[in-house]
MIMIRO-182941 format. One line per 10 residues: number of its first residue (from 1); their letters; for each residue x, y, z of N, C-alpha, C. Coordinates in pm, whole numbers, always signed. Example, Ala and Ser with C-alpha at 12.3 -4.5 7.8 and 13.67 -1.06 7.14 Angstrom:
<atoms>
1	as	+1319/-569/+780/+1230/-450/+780/+1320/-330/+780 | +1285/-225/+708/+1367/-106/+714/+1290/+3/+787
</atoms>
This chain:
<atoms>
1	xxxxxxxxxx	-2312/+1395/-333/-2324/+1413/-188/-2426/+1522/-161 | -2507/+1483/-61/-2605/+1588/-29/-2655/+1612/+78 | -2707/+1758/+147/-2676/+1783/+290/-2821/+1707/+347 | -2799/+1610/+466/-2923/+1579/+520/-3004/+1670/+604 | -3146/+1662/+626/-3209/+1791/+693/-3229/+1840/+799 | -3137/+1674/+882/-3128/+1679/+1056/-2977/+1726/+1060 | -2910/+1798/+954/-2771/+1849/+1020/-2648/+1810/+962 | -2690/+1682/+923/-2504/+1605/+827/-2520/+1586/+734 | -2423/+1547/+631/-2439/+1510/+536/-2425/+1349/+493 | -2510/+1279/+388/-2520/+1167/+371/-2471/+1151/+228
11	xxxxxxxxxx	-2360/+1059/+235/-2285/+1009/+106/-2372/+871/+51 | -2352/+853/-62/-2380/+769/-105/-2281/+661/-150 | -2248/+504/-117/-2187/+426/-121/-2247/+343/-242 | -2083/+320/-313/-2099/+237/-416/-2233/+103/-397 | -2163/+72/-354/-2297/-73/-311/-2368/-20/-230 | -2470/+75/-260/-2600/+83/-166/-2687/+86/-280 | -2806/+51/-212/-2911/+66/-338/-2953/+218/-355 | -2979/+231/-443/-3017/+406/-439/-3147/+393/-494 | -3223/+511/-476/-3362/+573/-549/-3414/+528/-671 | -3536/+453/-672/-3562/+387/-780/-3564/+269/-793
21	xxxxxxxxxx	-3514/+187/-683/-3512/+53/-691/-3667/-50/-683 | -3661/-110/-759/-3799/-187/-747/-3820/-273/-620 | -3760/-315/-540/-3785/-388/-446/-3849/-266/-320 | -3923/-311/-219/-3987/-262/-124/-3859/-205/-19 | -3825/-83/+4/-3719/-83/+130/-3769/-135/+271 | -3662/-206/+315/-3710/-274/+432/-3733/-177/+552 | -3802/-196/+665/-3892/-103/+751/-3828/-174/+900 | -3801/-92/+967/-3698/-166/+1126/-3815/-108/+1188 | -3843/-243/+1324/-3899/-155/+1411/-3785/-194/+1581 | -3822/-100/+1645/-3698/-131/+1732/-3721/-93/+1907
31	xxxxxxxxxx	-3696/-169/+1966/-3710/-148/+2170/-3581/-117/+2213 | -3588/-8/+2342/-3473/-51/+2405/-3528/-45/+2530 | -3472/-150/+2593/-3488/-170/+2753/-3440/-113/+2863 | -3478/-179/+2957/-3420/-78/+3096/-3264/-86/+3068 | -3189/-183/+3053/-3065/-163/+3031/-2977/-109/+2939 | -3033/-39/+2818/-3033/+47/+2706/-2951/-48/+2632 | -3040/-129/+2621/-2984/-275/+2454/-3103/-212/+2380 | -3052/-216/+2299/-3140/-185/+2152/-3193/-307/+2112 | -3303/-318/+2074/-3316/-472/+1964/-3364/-405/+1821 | -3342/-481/+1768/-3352/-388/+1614/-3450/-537/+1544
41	xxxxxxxxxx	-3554/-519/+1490/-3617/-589/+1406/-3675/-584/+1302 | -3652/-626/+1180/-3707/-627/+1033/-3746/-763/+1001 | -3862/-706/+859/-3911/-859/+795/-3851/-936/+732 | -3824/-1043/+748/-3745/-1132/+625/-3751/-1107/+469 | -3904/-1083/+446/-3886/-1002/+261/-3798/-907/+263 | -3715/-822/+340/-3647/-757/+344/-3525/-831/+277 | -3477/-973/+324/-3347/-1008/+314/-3348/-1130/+288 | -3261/-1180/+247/-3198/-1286/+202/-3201/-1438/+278 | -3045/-1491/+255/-2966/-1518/+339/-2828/-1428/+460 | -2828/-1513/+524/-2709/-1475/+640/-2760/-1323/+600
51	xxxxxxxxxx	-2816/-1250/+670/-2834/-1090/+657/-2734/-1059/+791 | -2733/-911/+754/-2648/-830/+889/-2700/-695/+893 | -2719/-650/+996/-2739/-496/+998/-2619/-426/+1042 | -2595/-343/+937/-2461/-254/+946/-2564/-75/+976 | -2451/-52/+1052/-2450/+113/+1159/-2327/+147/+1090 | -2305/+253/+1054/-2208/+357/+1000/-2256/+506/+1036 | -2117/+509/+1080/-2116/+670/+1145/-2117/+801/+1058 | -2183/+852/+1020/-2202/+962/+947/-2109/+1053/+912 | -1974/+1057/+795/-1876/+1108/+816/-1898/+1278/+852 | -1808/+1370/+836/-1807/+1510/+846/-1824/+1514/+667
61	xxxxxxxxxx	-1906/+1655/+622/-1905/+1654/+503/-1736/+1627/+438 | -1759/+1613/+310/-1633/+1592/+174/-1571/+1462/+283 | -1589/+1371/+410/-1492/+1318/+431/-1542/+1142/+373 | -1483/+1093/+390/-1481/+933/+334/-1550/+852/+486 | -1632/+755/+482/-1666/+673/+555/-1600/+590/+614 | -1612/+581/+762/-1458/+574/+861/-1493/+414/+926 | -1610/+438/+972/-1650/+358/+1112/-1775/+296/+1067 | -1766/+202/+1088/-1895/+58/+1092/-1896/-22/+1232 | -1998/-28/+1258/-2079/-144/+1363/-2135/-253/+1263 | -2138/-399/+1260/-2212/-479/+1171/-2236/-589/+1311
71	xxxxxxxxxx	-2361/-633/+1291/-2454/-736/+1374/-2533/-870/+1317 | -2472/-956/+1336/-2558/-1032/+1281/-2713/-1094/+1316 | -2818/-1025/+1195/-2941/-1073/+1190/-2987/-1206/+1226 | -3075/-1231/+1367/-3085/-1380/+1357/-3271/-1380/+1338 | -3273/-1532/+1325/-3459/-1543/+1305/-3513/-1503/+1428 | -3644/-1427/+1432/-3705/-1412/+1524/-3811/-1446/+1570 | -3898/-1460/+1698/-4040/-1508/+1698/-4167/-1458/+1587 | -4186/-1591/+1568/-4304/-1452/+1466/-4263/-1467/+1361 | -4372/-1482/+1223/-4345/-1513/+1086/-4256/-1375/+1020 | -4153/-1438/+938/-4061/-1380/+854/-4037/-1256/+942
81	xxxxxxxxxx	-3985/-1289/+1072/-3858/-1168/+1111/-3748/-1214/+1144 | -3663/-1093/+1136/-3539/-1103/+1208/-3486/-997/+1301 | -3399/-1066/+1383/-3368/-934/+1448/-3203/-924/+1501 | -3155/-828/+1559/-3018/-827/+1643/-3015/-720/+1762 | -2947/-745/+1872/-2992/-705/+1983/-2832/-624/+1964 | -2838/-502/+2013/-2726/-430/+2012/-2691/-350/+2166 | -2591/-430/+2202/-2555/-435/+2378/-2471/-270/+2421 | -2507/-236/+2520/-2460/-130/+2551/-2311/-110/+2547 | -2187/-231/+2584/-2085/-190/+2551/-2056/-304/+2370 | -1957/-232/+2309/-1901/-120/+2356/-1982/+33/+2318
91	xxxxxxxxxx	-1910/+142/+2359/-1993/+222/+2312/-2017/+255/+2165 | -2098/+377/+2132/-2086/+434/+2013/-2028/+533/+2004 | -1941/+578/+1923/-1875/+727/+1886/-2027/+801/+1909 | -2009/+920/+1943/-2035/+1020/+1948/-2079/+1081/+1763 | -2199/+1083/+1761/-2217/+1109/+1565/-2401/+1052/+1522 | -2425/+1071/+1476/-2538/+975/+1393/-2498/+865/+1289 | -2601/+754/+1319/-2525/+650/+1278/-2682/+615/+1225 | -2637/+571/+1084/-2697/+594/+940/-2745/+437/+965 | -2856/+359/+956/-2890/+238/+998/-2908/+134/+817 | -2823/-13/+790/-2860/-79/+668/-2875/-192/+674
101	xxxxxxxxxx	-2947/-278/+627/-2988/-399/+586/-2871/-474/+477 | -2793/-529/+500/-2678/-604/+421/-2777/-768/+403 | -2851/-804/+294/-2910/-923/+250/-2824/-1030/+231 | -2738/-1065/+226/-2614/-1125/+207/-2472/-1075/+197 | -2390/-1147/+194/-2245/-1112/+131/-2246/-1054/+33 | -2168/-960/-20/-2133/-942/-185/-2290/-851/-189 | -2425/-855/-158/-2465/-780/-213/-2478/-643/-175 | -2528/-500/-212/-2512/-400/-212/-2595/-356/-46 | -2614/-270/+28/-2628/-258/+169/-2763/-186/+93 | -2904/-178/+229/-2995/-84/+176/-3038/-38/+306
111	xxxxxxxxxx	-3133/+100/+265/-3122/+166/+395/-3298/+134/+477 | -3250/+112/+581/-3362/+132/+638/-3433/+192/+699 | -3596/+181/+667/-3686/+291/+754/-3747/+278/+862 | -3781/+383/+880/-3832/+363/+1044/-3907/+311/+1067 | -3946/+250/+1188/-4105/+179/+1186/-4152/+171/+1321 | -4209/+68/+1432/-4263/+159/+1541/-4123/+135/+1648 | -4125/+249/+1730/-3980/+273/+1800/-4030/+276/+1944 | -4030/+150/+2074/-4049/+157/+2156/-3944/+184/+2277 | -3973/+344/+2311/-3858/+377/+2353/-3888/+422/+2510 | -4030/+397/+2568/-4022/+430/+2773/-3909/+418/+2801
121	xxxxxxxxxx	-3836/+291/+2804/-3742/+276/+2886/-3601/+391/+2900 | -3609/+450/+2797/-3524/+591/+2835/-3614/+709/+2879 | -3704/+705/+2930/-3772/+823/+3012/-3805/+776/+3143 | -3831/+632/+3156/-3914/+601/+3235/-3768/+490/+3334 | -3633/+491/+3300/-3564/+330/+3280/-3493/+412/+3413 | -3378/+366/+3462/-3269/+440/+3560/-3198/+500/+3500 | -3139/+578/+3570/-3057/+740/+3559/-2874/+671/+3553 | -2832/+710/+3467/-2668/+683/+3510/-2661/+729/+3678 | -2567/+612/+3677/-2483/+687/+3856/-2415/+794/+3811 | -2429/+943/+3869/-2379/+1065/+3828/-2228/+1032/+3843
131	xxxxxxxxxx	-2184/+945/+3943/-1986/+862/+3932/-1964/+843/+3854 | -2042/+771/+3736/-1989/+702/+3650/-1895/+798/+3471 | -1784/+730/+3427/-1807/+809/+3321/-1695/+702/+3208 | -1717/+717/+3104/-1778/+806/+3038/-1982/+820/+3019 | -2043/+937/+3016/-2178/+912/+2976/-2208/+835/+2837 | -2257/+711/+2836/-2305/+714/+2670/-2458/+661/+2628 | -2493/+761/+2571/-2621/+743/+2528/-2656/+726/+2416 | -2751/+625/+2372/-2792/+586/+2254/-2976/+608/+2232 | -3004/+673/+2146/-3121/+714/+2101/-3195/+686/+1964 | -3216/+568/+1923/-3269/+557/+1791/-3398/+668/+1739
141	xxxxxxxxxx	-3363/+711/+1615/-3489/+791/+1563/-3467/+837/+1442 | -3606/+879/+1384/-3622/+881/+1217/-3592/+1000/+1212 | -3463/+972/+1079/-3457/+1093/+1038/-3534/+1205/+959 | -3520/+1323/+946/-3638/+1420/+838/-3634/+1390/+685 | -3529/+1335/+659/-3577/+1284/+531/-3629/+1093/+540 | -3650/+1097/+643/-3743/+942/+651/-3664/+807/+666 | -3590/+805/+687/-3483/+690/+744/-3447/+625/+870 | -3422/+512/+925/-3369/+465/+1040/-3223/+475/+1065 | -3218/+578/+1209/-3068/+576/+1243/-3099/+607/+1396 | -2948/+617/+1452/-2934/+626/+1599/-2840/+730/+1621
151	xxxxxxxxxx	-2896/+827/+1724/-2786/+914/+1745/-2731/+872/+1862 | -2599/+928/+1894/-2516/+842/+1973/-2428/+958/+2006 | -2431/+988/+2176/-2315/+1103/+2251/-2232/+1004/+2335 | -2126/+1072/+2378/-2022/+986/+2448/-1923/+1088/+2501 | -1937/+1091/+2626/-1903/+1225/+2684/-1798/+1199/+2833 | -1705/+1243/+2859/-1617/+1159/+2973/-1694/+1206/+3109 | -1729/+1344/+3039/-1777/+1431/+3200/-1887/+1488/+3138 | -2017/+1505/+3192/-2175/+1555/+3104/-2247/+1628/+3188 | -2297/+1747/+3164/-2404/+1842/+3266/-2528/+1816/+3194 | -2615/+1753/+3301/-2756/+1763/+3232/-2824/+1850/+3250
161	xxxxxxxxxx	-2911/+1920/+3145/-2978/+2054/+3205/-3123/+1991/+3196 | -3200/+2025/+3367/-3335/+1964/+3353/-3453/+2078/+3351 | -3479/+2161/+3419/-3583/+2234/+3407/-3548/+2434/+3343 | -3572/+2463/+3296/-3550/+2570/+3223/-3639/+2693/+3243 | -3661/+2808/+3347/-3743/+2900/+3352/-3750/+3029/+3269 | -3795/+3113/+3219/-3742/+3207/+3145/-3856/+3315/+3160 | -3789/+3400/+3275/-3876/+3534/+3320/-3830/+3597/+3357 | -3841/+3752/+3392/-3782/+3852/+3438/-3687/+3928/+3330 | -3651/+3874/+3210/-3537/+3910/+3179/-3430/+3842/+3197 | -3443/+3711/+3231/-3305/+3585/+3302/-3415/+3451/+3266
171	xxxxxxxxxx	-3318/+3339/+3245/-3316/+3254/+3228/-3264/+3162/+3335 | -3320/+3079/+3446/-3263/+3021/+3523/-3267/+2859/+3473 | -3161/+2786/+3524/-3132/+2633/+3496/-3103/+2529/+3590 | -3176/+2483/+3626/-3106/+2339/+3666/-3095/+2218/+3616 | -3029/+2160/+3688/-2926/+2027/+3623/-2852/+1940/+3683 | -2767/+1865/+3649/-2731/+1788/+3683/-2583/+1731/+3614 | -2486/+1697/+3743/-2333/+1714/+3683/-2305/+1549/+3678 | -2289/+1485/+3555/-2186/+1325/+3562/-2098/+1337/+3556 | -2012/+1203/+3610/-1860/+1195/+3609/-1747/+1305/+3669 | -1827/+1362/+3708/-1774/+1484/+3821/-1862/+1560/+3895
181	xxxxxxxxxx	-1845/+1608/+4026/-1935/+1678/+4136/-1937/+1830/+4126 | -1980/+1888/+4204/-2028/+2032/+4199/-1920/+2079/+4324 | -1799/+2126/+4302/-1691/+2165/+4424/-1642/+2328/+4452 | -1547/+2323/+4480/-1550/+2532/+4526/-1472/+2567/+4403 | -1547/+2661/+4347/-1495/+2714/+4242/-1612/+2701/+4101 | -1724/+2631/+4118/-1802/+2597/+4035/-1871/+2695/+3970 | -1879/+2699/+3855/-1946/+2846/+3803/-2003/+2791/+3671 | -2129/+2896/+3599/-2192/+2851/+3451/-2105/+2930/+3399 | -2055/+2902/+3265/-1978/+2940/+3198/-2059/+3000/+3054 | -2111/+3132/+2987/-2180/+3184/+2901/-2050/+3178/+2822
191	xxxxxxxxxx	-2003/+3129/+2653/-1940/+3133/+2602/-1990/+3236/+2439 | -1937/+3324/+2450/-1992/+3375/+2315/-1942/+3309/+2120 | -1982/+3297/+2082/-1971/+3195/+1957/-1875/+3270/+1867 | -1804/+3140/+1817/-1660/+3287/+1715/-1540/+3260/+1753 | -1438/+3282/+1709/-1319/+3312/+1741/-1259/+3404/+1819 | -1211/+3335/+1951/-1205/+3452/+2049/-1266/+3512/+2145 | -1420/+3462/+2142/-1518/+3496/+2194/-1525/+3508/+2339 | -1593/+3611/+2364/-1582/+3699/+2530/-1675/+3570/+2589 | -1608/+3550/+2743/-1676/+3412/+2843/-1723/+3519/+2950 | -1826/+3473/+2955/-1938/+3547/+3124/-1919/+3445/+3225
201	xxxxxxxxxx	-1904/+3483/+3350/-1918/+3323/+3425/-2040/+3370/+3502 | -2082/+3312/+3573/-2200/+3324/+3619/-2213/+3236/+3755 | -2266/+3261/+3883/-2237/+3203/+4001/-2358/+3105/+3976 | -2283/+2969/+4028/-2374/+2877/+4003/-2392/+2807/+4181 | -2542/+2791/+4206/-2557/+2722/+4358/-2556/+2540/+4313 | -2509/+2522/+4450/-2480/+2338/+4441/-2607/+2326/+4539 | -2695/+2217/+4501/-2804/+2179/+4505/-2771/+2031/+4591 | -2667/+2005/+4639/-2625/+1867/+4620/-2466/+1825/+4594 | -2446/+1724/+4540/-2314/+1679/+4521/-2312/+1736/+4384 | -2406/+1681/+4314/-2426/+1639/+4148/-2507/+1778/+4121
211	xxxxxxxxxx	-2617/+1807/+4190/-2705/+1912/+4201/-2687/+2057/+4140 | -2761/+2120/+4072/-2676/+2257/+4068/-2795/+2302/+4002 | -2773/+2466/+4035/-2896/+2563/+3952/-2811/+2712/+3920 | -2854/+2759/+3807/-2780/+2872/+3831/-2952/+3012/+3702 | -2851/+3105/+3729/-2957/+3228/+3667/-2884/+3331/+3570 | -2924/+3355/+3433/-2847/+3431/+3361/-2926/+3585/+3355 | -2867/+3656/+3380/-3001/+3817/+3320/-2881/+3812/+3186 | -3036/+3815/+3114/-2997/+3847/+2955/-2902/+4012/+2912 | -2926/+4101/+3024/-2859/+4209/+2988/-2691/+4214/+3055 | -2658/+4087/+3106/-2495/+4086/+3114/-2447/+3989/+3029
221	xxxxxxxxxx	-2561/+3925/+2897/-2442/+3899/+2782/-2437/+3963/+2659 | -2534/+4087/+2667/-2485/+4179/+2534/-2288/+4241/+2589 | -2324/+4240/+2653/-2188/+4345/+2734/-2239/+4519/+2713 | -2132/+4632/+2786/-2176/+4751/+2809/-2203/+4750/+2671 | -2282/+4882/+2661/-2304/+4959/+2521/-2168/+4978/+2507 | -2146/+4971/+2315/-2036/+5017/+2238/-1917/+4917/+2259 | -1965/+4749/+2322/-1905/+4684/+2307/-1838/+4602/+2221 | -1993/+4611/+2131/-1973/+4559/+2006/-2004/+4393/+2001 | -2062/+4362/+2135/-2134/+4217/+2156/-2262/+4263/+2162 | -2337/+4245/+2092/-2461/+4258/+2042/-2529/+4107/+1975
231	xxxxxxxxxx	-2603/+4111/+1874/-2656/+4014/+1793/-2524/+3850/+1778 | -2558/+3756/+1855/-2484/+3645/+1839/-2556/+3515/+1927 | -2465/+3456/+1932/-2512/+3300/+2033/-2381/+3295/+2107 | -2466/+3224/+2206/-2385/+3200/+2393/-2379/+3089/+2398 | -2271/+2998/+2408/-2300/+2852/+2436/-2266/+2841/+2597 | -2350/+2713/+2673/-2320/+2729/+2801/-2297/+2599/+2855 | -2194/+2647/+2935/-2086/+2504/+2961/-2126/+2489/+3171 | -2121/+2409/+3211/-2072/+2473/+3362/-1943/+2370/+3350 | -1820/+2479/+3472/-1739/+2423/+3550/-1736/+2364/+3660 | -1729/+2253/+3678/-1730/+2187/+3823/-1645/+2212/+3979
241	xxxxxxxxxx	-1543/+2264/+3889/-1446/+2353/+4017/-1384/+2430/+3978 | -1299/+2476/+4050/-1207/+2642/+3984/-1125/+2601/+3861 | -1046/+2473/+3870/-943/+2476/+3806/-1004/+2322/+3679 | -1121/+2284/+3692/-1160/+2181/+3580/-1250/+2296/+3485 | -1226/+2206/+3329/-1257/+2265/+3210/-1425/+2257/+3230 | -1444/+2371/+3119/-1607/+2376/+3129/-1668/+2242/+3044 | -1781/+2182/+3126/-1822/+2093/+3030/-1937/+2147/+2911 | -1974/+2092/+2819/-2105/+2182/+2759/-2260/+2119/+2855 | -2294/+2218/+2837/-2465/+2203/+2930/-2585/+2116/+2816 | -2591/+2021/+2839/-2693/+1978/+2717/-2805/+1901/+2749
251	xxxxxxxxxx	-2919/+1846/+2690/-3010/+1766/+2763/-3013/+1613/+2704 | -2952/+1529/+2720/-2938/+1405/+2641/-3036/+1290/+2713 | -3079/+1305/+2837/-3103/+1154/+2888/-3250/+1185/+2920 | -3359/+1131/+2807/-3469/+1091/+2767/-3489/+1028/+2615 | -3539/+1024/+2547/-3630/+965/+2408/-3590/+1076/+2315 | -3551/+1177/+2308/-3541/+1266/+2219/-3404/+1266/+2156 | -3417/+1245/+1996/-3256/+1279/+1960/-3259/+1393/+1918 | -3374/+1497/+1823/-3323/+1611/+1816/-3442/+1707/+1901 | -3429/+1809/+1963/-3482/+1818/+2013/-3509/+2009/+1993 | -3441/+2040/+1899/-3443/+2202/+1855/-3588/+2249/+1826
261	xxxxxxxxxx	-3664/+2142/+1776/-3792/+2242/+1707/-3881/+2144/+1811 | -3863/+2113/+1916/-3981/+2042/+2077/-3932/+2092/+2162 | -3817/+2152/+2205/-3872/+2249/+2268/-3842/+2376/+2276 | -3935/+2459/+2225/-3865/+2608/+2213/-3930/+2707/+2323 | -3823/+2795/+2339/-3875/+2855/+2459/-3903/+3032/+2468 | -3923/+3096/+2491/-3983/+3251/+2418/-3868/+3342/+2472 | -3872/+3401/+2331/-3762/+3504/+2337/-3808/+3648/+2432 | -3698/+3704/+2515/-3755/+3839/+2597/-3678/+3938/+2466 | -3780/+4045/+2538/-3735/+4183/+2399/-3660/+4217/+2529 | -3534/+4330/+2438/-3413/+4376/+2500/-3335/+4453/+2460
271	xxxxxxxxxx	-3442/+4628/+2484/-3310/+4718/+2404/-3309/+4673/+2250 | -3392/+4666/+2195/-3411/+4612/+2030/-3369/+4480/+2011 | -3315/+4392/+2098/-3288/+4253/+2129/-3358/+4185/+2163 | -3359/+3999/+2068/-3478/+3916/+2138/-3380/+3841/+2145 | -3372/+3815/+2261/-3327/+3685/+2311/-3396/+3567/+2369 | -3291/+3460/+2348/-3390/+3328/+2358/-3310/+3201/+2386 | -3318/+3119/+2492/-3254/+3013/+2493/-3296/+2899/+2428 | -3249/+2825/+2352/-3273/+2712/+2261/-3148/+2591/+2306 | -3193/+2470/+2249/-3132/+2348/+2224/-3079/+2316/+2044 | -2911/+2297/+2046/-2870/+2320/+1892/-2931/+2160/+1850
281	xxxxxxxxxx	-2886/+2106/+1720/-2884/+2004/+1635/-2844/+1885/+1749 | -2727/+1928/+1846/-2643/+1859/+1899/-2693/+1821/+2056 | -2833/+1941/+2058/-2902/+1903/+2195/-2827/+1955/+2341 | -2766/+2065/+2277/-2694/+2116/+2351/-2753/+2233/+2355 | -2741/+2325/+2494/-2815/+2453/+2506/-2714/+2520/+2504 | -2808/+2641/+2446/-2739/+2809/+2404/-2808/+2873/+2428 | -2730/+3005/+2394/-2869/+3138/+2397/-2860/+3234/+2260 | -2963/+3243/+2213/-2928/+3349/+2139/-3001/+3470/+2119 | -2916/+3559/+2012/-2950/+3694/+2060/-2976/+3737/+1953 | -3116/+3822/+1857/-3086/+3848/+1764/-3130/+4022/+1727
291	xx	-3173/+4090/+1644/-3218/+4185/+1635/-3369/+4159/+1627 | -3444/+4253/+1727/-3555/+4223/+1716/-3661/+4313/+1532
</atoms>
């Protein structure tokens, strides 16, 4: 077992082909449309008979492989392809989902690589109705060690964070609330990372129903001197009203599945502190704080 370089770890299954195999690994190229169907397409030298493309969800490390999606490959326009169209319901768990070429029955699964990924229609396609929930989004993309997979969130209630300023010493945000509105009691929630960890709330303005912006000064999440909150990470959630749970603040709905090293944003110095808001593995925003 060995750790992959976008974040999880990837097991290796008895029947998969592994490293070294003489045959060519097969190469997916893949669309999704305004209605976020995936179509997934590979060459027939790839496969057999009756092929299938199997999706498996990326367990947690040391755990055993839980969850499969399998689709059956049909012929496509166009010499030696195939393809399978993968429909928005039902959803996907929430995870990265490891993409394979099954050539037949009985034989061993192989993995496939990326190839060209036509993806406008999630930048350019319609917006969930902010009513609706659960959010689920599906994002195909190559992984860093060179593979085809899809990451996949699934969220009951989701804050989108859209534009990100970072001056003065504060960090301001806006965004956008699904599956729940912006009501009295609404606040950003600064969570410090750890067990136990001290929560900042932060007054957040409603822009709207769904609407919302709010502003952090970086010097009310060290806490006073001799607090002993110094050097760490802030995760940031907003609450939608006084008495509903914080959701996490993240940016999911465009083309991007990871999005930590596109977009980074500049750290302010602070009292020997650089702080800096970033997007984790999970595309979720934080802040962090380190020694300068």
């Amino acid at each position: 077992m060995s750790p992959d370089r976008d974040g999880s770890v990837r097991d290796r299954n008895p029947r998969e082909d592994g490293p070294g195999t003489e045959r060519p690994r097969p190469r997916a190229d893949c669309t999704v449309d305004g209605e976020n169907r995936i179509t997934v397409r590979l060459t027939a030298t790839a496969v057999a008979s009756r092929p299938q493309l199997l999706l498996r969800l990326r367990p947690p490390k040391g755990q055993p492989e839980q969850v499969r999606r399998v689709f059956e490959l049909e012929p496509a326009p166009g010499q030696d392809r195939w393809q399978a169209t993968i429909d928005p319901a039902p959803a996907f768990a929430e995870g990265r989902w490891d993409a394979y070429v099954v050539p037949s029955p009985g034989e061993p699964r192989r993995r496939l690589l990326p190839g060209v990924r036509d993806l406008r229609a999630l930048v350019t396609g319609r917006a969930p109705d902010p009513t609706s929930s659960p959010v689920a989004v599906r994002i195909p993309y190559a992984t860093l060690d060179g593979y085809f997979a899809v990451r996949a969130w699934l969220r009951p209630t989701h804050a989108e964070a859209d534009r990100i300023r970072v001056a003065g010493g504060a960090m301001t945000v806006r965004g956008r609330l699904f599956g729940a509105g912006v009501d009295t009691g609404a606040a950003a929630l600064l969570r410090r990372r750890g067990k136990g960890g001290t929560v900042r709330e932060v007054e957040l303005t409603a822009e709207g129903a769904h609407a919302f912006s709010f502003t952090v000064n970086y010097r009310d999440l060290p806490g006073t001197p001799g607090s002993g909150a110094g050097p760490g990470v802030w995760d940031a959630y907003i609450r939608p009203s006084a008495d509903a749970p914080g959701v996490r603040l993240a940016r999911l709905l465009d083309d991007l599945a990871d999005r930590k090293k596109v977009f980074v944003y500049p750290a302010t110095a602070l009292d020997g502190l650089d702080v800096r808001p970033y997007y984790t593995l999970d595309n979720d925003l934080s802040v962090e704080i380190t020694a300068a």
